[in-house]
C-alpha positions in Angstrom: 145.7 38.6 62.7 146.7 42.2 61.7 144.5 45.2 62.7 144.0 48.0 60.7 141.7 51.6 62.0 140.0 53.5 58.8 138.7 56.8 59.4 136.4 57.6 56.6 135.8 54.3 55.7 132.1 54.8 54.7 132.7 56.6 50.8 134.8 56.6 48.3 138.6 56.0 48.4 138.3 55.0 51.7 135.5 52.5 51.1 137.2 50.8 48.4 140.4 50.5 50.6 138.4 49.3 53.8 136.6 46.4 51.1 140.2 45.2 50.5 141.7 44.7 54.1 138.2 43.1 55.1 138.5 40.7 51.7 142.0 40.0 52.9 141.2 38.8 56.4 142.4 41.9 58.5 140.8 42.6 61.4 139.0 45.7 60.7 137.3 48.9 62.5 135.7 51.5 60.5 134.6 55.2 61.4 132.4 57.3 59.5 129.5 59.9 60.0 127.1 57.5 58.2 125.5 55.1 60.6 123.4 53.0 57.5 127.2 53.0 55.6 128.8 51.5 58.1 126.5 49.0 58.9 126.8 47.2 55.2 130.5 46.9 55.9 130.4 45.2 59.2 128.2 42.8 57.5 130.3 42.0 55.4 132.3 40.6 57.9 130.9 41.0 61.1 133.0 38.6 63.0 135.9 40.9 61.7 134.6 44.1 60.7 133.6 46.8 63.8 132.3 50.3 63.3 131.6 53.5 65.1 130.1 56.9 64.4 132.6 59.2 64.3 132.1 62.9 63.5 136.4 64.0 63.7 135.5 67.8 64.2 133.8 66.7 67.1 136.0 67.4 70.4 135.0 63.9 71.6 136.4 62.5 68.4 139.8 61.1 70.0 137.9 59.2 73.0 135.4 57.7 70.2 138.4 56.7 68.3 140.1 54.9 71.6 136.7 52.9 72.1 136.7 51.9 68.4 140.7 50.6 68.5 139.6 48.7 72.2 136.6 47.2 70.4 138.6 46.3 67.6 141.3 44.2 70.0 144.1 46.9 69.1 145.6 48.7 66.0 148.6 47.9 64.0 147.6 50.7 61.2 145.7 53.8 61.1 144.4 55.2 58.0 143.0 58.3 57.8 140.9 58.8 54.6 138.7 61.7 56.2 138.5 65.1 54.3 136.9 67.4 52.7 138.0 70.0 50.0 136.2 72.2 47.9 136.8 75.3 44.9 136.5 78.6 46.1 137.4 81.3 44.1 135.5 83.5 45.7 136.7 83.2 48.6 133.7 81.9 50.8 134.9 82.6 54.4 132.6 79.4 55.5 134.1 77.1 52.8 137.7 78.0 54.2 136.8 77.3 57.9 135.0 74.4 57.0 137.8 72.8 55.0 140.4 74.2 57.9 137.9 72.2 61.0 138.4 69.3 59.1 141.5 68.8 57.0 143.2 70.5 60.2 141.9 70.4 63.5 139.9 67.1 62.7 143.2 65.4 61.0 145.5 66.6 63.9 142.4 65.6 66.5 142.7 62.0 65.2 146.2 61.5 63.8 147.8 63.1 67.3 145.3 60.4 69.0 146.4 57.0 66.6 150.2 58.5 67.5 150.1 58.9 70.9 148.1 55.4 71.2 151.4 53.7 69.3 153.7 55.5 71.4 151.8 54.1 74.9 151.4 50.5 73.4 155.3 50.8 73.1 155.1 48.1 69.7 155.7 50.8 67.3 152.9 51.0 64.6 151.8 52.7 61.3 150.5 55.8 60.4 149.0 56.1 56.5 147.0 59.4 55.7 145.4 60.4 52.0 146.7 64.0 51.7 147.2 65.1 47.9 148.9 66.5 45.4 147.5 70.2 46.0 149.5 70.4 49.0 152.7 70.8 46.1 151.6 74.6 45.6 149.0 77.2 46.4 146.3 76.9 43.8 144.1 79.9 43.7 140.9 77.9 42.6 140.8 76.1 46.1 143.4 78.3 48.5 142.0 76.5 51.8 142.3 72.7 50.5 145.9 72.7 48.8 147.0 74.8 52.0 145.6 72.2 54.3 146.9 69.6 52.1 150.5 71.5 52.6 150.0 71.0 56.4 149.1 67.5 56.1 152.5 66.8 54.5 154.0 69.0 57.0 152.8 67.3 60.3 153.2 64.0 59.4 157.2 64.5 58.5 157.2 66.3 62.1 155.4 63.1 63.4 158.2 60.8 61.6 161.4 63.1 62.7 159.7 63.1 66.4 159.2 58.9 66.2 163.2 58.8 65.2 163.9 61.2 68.4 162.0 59.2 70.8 162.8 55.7 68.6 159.3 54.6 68.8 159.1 53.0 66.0 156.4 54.4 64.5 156.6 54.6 60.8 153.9 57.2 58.2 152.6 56.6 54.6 151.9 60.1 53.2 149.7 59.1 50.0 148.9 62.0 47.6 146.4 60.8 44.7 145.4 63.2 42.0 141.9 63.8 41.2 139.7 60.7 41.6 136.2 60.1 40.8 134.5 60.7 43.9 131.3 62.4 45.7 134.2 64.9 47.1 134.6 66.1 43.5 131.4 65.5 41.6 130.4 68.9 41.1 134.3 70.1 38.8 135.2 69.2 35.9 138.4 67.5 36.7 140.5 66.5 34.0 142.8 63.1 34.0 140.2 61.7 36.5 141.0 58.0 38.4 138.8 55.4 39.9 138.9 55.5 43.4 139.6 51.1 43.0 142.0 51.7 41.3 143.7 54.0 43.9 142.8 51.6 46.7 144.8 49.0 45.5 148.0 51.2 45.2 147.3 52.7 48.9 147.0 48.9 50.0 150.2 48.0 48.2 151.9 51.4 49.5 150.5 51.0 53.0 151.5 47.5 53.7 155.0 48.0 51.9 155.2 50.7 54.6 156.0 53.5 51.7 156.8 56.7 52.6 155.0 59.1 50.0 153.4 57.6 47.7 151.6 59.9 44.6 149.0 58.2 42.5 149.5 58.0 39.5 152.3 58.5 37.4 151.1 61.3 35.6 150.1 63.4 38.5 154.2 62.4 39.6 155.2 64.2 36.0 152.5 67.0 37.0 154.1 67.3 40.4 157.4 67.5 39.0 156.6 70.2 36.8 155.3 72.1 39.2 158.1 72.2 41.6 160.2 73.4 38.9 158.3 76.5 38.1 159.6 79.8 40.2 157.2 81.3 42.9 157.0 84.5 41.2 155.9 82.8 38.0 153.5 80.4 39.3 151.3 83.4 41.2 150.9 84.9 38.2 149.5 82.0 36.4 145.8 81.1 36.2 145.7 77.5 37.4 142.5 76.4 37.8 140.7 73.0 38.3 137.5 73.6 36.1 
């Protein structure tokens, strides 16, 4: 039986993607900061589901995610669906360092952690984050997500050149959805909004085809596209904004 480790498993798109893997017989250990969450999953399943508390800005985060992958009889896959973003205009210093704690020091914190358990197990493995499509450019309405985002895309490429160095064998799924319909979002007016099912069942297709970037949908690959062709000194000058 395949094992797969969600972080963030408790809400939203990685909910939706932990309800597939546990309808399609993986064996299955979720992490979340919501005890009561977690707790409907594993009964889903419980002979295949496990769960811990996991807060990943925590410094005992890593050691917590060990325990979870020893209870869970290994780990074939990590997902890491954790993250927070946010738009701040006005340039909130606490919204930045929040969004920094978690989309960077908790995402290295864990990723660094499911890596370096792969690289000791000496079987190779799979690492599959949810970035996004803000990482493409610095938007102005959210300058601490999208630059986070940008690092996300960043470390994982290191991650993959380091494997092939070392020929470990471990292989990354960088997935960058557009805007879905989430708690993370429900306070913007997003436009070209998808359902976080919807996106689960491409990650689960992405992930297991071992993918290496994967954005969801295709308009947000024409959006992308567009993007990159616009010249820096253009695009600083232009008013993007998400609501």
């Amino acid at each position: 039986m395949k094992k797969i480790i969600i972080v963030g498993g408790t809400s939203g798109i990685g909910r939706e993607t932990a309800l597939l893997y546990i309808n399609t017989n993986w064996q299955v250990g979720i992490a979340g900061r919501r005890a009561e969450l977690l707790e409907e999953l594993r009964l889903l399943a419980p002979d295949r589901v496990c769960t811990r508390v996991i807060d990943i800005c925590t410094p005992q985060a890593g050691e917590q995610l060990k325990e979870l992958i020893r209870e869970n009889g290994g780990m074939d896959v990590y997902f890491h669906s954790s993250g927070i973003g946010f738009q701040n205009p006005e340039l909130d210093i606490q919204t930045e360092l929040n969004t920094t704690g978690t989309n960077v020091e908790g995402f290295t914190r864990m990723v660094t952690t499911a890596f370096n358990y792969f690289k000791e197990q000496k079987q190779g493995g799979h690492i599959a984050v949810i970035s996004s499509i803000a990482g493409t450019k610095g938007l102005g309405a959210a300058p601490s997500y999208s630059a986070t985002k940008r690092y996300q895309n960043t470390y994982i490429q290191a991650l993959s050149q380091l494997s092939h160095m070392k020929h470990l064998g471990i292989t990354f799924t960088d997935i960058r959805p557009g805007f879905v319909d989430t708690a993370l979002i429900k306070n913007s007016n997003f436009p070209l909004l998808m359902k976080p099912e919807k996106v689960a069942r491409t990650i689960y297709h992405a992930v297991n085809n071992h993918k290496r970037i994967v954005t969801i949908d295709w308009k947000y690959r024409m959006l992308v596209a567009a993007w990159r062709l616009i010249p820096r000194f253009i695009w600083e000058r232009m008013p993007v904004s998400k609501s």
